[in-house]
C-alpha positions as CSV (number, residue, x, y, z in Angstrom):
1,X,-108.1,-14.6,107.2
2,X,-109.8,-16.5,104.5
3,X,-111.5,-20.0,104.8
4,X,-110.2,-23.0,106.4
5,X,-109.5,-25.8,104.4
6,X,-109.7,-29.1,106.5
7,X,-108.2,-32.4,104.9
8,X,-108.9,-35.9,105.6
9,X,-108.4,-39.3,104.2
10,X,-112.3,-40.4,102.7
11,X,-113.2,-43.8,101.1
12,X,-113.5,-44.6,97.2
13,X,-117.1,-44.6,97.3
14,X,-117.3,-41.2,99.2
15,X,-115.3,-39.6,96.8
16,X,-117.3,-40.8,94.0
17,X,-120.4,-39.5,95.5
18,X,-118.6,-36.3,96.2
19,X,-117.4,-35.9,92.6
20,X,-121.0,-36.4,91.5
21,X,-122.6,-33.5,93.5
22,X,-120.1,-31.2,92.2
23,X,-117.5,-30.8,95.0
24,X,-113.9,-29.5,94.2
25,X,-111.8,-32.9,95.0
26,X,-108.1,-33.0,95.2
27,X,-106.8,-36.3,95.0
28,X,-103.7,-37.8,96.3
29,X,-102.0,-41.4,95.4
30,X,-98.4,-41.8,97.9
31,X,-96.3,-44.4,97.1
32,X,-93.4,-45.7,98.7
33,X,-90.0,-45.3,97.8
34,X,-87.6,-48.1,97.6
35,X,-84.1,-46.8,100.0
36,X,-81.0,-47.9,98.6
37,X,-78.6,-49.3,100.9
38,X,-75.8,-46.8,100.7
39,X,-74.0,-49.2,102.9
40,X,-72.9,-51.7,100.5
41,X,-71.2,-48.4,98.2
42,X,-68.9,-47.3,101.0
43,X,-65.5,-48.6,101.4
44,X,-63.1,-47.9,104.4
45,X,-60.7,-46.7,101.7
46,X,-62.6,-43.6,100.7
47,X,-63.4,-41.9,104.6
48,X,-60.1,-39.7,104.4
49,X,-58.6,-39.9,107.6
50,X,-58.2,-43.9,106.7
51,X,-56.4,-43.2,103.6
52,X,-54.3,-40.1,105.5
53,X,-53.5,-43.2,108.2
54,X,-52.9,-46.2,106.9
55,X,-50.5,-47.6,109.7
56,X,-53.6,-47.4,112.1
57,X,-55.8,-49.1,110.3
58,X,-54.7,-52.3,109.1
59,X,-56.8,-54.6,106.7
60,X,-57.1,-57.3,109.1
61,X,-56.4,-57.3,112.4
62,X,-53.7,-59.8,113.5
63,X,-54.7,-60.6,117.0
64,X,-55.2,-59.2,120.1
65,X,-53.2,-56.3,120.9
66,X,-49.8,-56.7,123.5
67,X,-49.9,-57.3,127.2
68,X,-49.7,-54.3,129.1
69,X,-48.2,-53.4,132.2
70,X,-51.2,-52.3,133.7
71,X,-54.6,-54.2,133.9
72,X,-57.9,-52.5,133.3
73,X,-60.9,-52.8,135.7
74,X,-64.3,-51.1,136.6
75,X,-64.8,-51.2,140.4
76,X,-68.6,-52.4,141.3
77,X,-70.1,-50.8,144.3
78,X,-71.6,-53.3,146.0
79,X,-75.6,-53.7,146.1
80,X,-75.6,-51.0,142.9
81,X,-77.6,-52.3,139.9
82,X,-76.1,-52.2,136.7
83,X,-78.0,-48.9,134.6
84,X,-80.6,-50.5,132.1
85,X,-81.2,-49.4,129.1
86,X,-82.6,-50.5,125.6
87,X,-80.6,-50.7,123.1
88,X,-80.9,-48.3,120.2
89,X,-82.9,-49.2,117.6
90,X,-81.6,-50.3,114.3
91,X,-83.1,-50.7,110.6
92,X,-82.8,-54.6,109.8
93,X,-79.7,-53.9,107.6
94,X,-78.1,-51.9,110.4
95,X,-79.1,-55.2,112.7
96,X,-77.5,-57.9,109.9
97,X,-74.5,-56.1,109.5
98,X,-73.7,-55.9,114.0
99,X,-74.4,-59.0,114.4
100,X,-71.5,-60.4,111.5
101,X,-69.7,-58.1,113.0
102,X,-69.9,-59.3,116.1
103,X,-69.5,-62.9,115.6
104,X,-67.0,-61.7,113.3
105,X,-65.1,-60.5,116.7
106,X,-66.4,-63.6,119.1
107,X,-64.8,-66.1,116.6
108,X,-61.3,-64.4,116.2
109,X,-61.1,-64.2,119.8
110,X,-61.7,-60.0,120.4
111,X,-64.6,-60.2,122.5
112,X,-66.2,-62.2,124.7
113,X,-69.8,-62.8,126.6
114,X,-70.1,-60.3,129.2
115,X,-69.4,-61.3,132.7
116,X,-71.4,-57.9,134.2
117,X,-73.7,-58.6,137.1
């Protein structure tokens, strides 16, 4: 089956004491890579469904939409806790860019606080 090679991780000064008693060393130097934000590239204008549809997706939206005859509403059981759940976890740019869009929303009126229990 041949021999088993076993890596680790060893100190400058072990290696240097290694290279001097003749061991065959295979060195390693990792960097890290600088991500581009692909985000700032992308423009609502080039996903193609937006550009097959442009009556449903206006630039800006106007306000909120019309009153409707019927009102929307989630029925609590009472005594039931709300399910809890963290959040999913976003990269800082991810993070930046919800939360302008969310105050983005609060200020024109869109959403509002939650009122759950």
């Amino acid at each position: 089956q041949g021999n088993a090679t076993r890596l680790s991780i060893i100190s400058c000064t072990k290696t240097e004491k290694y290279v001097k008693k003749g061991f065959p060393i295979f060195l390693a130097h990792i960097t890290t890579k600088e991500v581009e934000d692909k985000s700032e590239n992308k423009r609502l204008e080039d996903v193609p469904i937006v550009r097959d549809f442009p009556e449903v997706f206006p630039k800006d939206l106007s306000g909120l939409p019309p009153i409707r005859p019927v009102e929307f509403q989630i029925d609590l059981v009472p005594g039931a806790a709300p399910v809890a759940r963290a959040p999913y976890r976003l990269v800082p740019s991810e993070m930046k860019e919800l939360a302008e869009q969310l105050k983005e929303l609060f200020d024109k009126g869109f959403i509002r606080p939650s009122s759950s229990p």
